[in-house]
C-alpha positions in Angstrom: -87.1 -114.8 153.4 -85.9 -116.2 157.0 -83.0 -118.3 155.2 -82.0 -115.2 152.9 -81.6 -113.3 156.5 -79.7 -116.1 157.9 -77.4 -116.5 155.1 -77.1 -112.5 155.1 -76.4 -112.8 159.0 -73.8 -115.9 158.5 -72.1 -114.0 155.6 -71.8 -110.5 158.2 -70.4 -113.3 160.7 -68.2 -114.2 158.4 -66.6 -111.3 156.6 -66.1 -109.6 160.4 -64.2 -112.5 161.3 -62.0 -112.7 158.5 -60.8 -109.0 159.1 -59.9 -110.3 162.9 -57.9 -113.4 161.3 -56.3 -110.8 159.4 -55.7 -108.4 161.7 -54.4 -111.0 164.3 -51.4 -112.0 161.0 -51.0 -108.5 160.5 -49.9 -107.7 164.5 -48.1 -111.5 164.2 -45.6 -109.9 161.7 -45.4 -106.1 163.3 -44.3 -108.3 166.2 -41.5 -110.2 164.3 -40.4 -107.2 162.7 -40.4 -105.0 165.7 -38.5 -107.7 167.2 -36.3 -108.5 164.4 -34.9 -104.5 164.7 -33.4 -105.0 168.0 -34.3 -102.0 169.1 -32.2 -101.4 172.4 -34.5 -100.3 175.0 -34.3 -97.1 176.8 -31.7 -96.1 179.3 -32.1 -93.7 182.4 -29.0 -92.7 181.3 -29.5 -90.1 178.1 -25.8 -90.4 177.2 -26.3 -94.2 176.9 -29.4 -93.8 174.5 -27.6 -91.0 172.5 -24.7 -93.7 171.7 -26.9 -96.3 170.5 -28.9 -93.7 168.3 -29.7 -95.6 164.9 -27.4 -95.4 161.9 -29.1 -93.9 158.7 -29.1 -97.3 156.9 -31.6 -98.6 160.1 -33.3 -95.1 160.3 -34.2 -95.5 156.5 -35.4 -99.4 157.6 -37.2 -98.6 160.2 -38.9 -95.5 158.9 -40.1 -97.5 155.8 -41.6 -100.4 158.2 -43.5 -97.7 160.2 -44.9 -95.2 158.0 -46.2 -98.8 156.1 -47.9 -99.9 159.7 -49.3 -96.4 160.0 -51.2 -96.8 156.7 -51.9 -100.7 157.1 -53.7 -100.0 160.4 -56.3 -97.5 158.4 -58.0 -100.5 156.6 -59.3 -101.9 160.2 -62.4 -100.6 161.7 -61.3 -101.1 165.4 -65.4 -101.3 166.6 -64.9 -105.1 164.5 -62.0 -105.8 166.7 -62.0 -108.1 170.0 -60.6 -105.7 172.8 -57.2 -107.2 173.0 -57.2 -107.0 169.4 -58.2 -102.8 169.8 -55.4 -102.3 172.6 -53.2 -104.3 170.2 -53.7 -101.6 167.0 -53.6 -98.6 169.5 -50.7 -99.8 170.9 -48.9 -99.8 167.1 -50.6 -97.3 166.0 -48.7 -95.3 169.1 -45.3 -96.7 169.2 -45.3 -96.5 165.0 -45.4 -92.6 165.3 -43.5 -92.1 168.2 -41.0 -93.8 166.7 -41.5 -92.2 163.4 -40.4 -88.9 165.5 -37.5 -90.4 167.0 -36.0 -91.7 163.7 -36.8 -88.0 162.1 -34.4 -86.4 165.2 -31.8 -89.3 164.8 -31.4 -88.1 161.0 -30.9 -84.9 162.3 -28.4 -86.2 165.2 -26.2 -87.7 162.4 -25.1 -84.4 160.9 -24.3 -82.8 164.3 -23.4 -84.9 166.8 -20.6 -84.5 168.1 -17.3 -87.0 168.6 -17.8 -88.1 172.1 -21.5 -86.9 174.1 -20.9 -85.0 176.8 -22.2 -85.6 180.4 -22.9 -82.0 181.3 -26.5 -82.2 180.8 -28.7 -83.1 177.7 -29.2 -78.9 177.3 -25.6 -79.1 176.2 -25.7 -80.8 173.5 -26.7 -80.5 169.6 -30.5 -81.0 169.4 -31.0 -81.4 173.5 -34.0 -79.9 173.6 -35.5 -81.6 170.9 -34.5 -84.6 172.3 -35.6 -84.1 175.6 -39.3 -83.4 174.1 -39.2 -86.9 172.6 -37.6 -88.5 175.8 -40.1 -87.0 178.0 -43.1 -88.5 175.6 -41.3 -91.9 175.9 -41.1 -92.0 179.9 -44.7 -90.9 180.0 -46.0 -92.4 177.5 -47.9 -89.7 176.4 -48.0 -86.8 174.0 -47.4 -84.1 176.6 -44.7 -80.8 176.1 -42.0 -79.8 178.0 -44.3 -76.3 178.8 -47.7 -78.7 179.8 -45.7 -80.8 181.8 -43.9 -77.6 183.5 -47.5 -76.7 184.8 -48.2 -79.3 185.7 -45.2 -79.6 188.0 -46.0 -76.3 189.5 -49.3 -77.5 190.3 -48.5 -80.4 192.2 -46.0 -78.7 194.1 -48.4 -76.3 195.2 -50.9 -78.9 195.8 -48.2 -81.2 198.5 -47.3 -78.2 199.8 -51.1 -77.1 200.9 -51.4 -80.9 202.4 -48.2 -80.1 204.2 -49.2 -77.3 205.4 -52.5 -78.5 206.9 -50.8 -81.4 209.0 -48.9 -78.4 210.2 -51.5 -76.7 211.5 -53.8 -80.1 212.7 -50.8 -80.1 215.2 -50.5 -76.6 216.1 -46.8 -75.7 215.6 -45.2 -72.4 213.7 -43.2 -73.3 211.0 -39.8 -73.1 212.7 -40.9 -75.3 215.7 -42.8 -77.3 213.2 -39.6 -78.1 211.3 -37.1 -78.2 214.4 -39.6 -81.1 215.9 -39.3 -83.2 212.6 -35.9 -83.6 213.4 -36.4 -84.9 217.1 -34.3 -88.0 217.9 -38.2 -89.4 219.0 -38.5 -90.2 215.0 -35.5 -92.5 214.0 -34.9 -95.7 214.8 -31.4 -97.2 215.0 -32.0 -101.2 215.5 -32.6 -103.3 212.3 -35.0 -105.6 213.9 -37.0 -102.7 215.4 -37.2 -101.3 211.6 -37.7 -105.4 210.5 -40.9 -105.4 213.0 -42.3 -102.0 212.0 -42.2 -103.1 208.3 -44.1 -106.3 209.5 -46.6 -104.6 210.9 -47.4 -102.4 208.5 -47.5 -105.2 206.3 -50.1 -106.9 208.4 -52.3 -104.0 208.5 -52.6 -103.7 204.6 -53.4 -107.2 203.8 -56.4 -107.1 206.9 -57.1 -103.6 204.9 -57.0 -104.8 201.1 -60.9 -105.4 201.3 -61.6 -101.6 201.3 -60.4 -100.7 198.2 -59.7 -103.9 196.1 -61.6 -107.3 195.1 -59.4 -110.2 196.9 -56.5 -111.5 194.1 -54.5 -114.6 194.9 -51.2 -112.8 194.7 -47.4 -114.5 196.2 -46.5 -113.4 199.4 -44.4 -110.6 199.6 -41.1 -110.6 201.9 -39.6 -107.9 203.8 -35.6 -107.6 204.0 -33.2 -105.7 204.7 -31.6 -104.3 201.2 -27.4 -105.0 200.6 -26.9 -103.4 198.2 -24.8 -100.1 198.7 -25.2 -99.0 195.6 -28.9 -98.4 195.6 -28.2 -96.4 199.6 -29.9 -93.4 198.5 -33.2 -94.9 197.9 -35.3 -95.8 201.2 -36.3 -98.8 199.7 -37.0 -101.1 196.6 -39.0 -103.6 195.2 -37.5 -106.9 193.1 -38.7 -110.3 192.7 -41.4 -110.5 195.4 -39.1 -109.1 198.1 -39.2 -105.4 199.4 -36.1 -104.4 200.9 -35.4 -101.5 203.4 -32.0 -99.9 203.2 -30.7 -99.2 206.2 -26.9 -98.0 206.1 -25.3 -96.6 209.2 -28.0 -93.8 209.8 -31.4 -93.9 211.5 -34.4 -94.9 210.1 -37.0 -92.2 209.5 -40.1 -94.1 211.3 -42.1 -91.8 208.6 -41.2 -94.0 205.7 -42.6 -97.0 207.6 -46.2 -96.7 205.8 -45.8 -95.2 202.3 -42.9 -96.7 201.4 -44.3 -100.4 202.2 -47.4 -99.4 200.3 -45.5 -97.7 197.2 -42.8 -100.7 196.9 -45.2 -103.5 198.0 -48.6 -103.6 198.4 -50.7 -102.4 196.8 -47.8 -101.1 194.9 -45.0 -102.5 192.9 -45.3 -106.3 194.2 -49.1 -106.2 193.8 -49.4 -104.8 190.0 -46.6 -107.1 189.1 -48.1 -109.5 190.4 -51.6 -109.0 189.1 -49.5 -108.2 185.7 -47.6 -111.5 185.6 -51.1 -113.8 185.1 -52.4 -112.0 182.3 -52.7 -113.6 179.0 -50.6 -111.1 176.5 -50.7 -110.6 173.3 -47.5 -110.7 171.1 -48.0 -106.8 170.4 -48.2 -105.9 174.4 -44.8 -108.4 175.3 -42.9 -105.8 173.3 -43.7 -102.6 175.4 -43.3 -101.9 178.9 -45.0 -98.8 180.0 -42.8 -97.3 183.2 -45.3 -94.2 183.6 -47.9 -97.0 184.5 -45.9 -98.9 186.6 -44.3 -95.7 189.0 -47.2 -94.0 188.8 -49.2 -96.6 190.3 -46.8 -97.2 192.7 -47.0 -93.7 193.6 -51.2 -93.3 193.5 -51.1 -96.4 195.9 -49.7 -94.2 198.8 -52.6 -92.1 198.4 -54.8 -95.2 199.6 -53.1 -94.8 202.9 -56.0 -94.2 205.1 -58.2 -96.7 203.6 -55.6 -99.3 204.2 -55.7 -98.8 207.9 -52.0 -96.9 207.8 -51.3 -92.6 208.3 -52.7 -93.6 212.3 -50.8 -90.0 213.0 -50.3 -87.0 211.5 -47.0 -87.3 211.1 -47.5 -90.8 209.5 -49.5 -89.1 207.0 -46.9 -86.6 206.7 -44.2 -88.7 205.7 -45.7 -89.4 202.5 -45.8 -85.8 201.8 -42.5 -85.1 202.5 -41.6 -87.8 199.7 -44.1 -86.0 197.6 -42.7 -83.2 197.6 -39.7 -83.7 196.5 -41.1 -85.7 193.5 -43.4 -83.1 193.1 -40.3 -80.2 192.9 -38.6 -82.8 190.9 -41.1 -81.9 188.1 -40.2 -78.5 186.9 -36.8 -78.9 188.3 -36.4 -81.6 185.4 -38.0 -79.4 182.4 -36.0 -76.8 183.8 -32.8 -77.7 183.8 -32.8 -80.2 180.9 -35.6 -77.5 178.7 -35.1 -74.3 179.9 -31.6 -74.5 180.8 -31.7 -73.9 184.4 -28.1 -73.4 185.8 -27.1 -75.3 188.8 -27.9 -72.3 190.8 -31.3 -71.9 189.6 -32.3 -75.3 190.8 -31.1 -75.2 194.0 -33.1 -71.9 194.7 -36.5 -73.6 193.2 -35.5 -76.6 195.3 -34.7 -74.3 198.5 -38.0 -72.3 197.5 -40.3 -75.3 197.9 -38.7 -77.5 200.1 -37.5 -77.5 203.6 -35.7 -79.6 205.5 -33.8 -81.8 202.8 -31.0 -79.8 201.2 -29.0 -82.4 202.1 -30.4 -84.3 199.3 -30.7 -81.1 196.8 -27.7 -81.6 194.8 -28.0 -85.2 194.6 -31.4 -84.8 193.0 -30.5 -81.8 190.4 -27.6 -84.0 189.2 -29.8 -87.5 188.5 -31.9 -84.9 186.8 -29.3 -83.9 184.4 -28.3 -87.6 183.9 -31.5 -89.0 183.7 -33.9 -86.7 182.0 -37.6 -87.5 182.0 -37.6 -90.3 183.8 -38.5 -88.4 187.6 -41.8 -86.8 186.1 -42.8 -90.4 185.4 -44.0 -91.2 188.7 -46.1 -87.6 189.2 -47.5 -88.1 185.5 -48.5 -91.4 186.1 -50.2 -91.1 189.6 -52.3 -88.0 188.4 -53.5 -89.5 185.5 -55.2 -92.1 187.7 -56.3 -90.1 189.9 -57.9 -88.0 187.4 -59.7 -91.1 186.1 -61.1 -91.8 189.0 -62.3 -88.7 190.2 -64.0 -88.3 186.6 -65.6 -92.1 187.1 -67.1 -91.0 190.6 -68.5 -87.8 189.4 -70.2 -89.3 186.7 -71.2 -92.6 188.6 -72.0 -90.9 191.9 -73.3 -93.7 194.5 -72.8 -96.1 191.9 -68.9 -95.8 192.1 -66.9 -99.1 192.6 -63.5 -98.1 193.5 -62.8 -101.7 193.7 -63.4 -102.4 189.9 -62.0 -98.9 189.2 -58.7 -100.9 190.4 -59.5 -104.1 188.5 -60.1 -102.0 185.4 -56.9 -99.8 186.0 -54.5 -103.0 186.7 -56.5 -105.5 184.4 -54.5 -104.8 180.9 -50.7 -104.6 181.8 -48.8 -101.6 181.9 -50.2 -99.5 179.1 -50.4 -95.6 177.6 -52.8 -93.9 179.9 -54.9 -92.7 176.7 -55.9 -96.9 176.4 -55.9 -97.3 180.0 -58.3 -95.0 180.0 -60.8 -96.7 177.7 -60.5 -99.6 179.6 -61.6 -97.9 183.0 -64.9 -96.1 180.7 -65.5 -98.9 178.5 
């Protein structure tokens, strides 16, 4: 009888990991033939992804390929699967019928679109609407609506605006005096190597910090320089290649950038995921997607961490990372609005003027990268509340026995990845 069990046992053995030798061929070839499509990837700019739209010979290609993975991936029973292998069928199972939706619109683009794609705005076009819905899925990475992500919006704008508010009172100001003072010559800084030094520092504090919130990771050093490029002015700062770079162009530096924007571009942000990113062991599934609602949203939860990492000393260190909030917060329902709703240039500037004070300067600027570049702004707002909402639900239903450190680990662990298999990660 105990040899009948065993052979029963070694046959179970067996047969579960012939379906995993078969899955791993069958994600081999999705691979290949995902990669055989050249499939350009996305653009910020929506004219630029309109233009390479698929023909109907590759829509009819590529629609056969992924209706045919849809139905493959049934015949797997993902609790026999290794956990690479279950992100793996997820992940197709995901970018098969999102891209099942795209091809279905592009059919439709062929019969209307027009000559030459206008840069008005994607509202202006033939089927702008519809594809805003799908471009908005693809920056998030999630099946979210226009309307849902409109809400949200509003809700985070409400939400900066009450922490705003509160630093506002901690220092015992009206509002006019309040926003007169923000401007006081006491909070720029002119000299690069004063703004070189105040970077430094804030890098120093971090690192001594990073035990707080996060196990210690062997990560590359990260340098601070000054940014060159022009072209990229209008951003405080960047991240590329382990260097973050300040940008400081004939006017004063804000000295309330100094802590969130290391954080958000650096550490723990952009240089630390990347870097935690770059020595995992991917699968050839994962190499094909990049997942930018991970990547800015982290970037953007980090800031909230500021506190813990020994940085928003002041108030008004604190309150620089609202102010940026805010505007990526507005950014939200000014993007479903204009590019969904068809919000005239007018409208915006009122829900901007409504929400925000103290940057029209920077109004316009934003409402036209909206219209260029729809979907991609909510991206960092999506991305940093979805974590946040993952842990809050892991420390309600942990209590004491909470780890914010391996919350992290779990978060950053996988790659950049759809926050519906992020999330079974983090509760797994």
């Amino acid at each position: 009888m105990k040899a009948l069990l065993t052979a029963a046992f070694a046959a179970i053995i067996s047969a579960s990991a012939l379906s995993q030798q078969q899955f791993d061929a069958f994600a081999k070839k999705f691979a290949t033939t995902y990669t055989s499509f050249n499939i350009p990837a996305l653009q910020l700019s929506y004219v630029g992804n309109l233009q390479q739209a698929p023909g109907e010979a590759d829509i009819q290609k590529r629609s056969a390929f992924f209706q045919g993975v849809l139905t493959q991936l049934k015949q797997y029973n993902i609790e026999k699967l290794s956990p690479q292998q279950q992100i793996d069928l997820d992940l197709m199972h995901f970018e098969s019928e999102r891209a099942l939706e795209g091809l279905a619109l592009a059919k439709k683009w062929l019969t209307v679109k027009p000559a030459t794609i206008p840069a008005t705005g994607l509202y202006t076009i033939p089927l702008g609407k519809e594809w805003y819905a799908w471009y908005l899925k693809i920056w998030v990475a999630a099946n979210v609506t226009p309307d849902e992500i409109y809400q949200f919006g509003l809700g985070e704008v409400e939400r900066v605006k009450k922490h705003i508010e509160d630093i506002r009172l901690q220092v015992g100001m009206d509002e006019d005096k309040f926003y007169a003072h923000l401007t006081d010559p006491s909070f720029y800084v002119n000299d690069p190597a004063q703004v070189q030094q105040a970077f430094e520092h804030v890098k120093t504090v971090v690192q001594q910090n990073m035990g707080n919130v996060f196990n210690q990771h062997q990560i590359p050093n990260v340098a601070i320089v000054r940014g060159a490029n022009e072209a990229l002015a209008q951003t405080p700062g960047y991240y590329d290649a382990n260097t973050f770079y300040y940008n400081l162009f004939g006017k004063p530096y804000n000295k309330r950038q100094f802590d969130w924007l290391f954080i958000h571009e650096a550490i723990p942000g952009h240089h630390y995921q990347i870097s935690i990113e770059n020595k995992l062991q991917k699968s050839d599934v994962q190499k094909l997607f990049f997942y930018l609602g991970f990547a800015e949203g982290w970037g953007a939860y980090a800031e909230e961490l500021g506190k813990q990492l020994g940085v928003y000393k002041t108030p008004y260190d604190e309150l620089g990372k609202w102010e940026w909030d805010i505007v990526r917060s507005v950014r939200v329902p000014l993007d479903v609005g204009i590019n969904y709703y068809g919000w005239t240039d007018e409208q915006a500037l009122a829900f901007w003027k409504k929400n925000i004070r103290g940057q029209d300067d920077i109004a316009m600027r934003e409402i036209n990268r909206i219209k260029r570049w729809p979907g991609q702004v909510v991206s960092y707002k999506y991305g940093a509340a979805q974590i946040m909402r993952m842990r809050d639900k892991q420390q309600q239903a942990k209590g004491n026995k909470f780890d914010i450190k391996k919350f992290h680990d779990d978060v950053l662990g996988h790659g950049t990845l759809p926050f519906f298999i992020v999330e079974k990660n983090v509760t797994g």
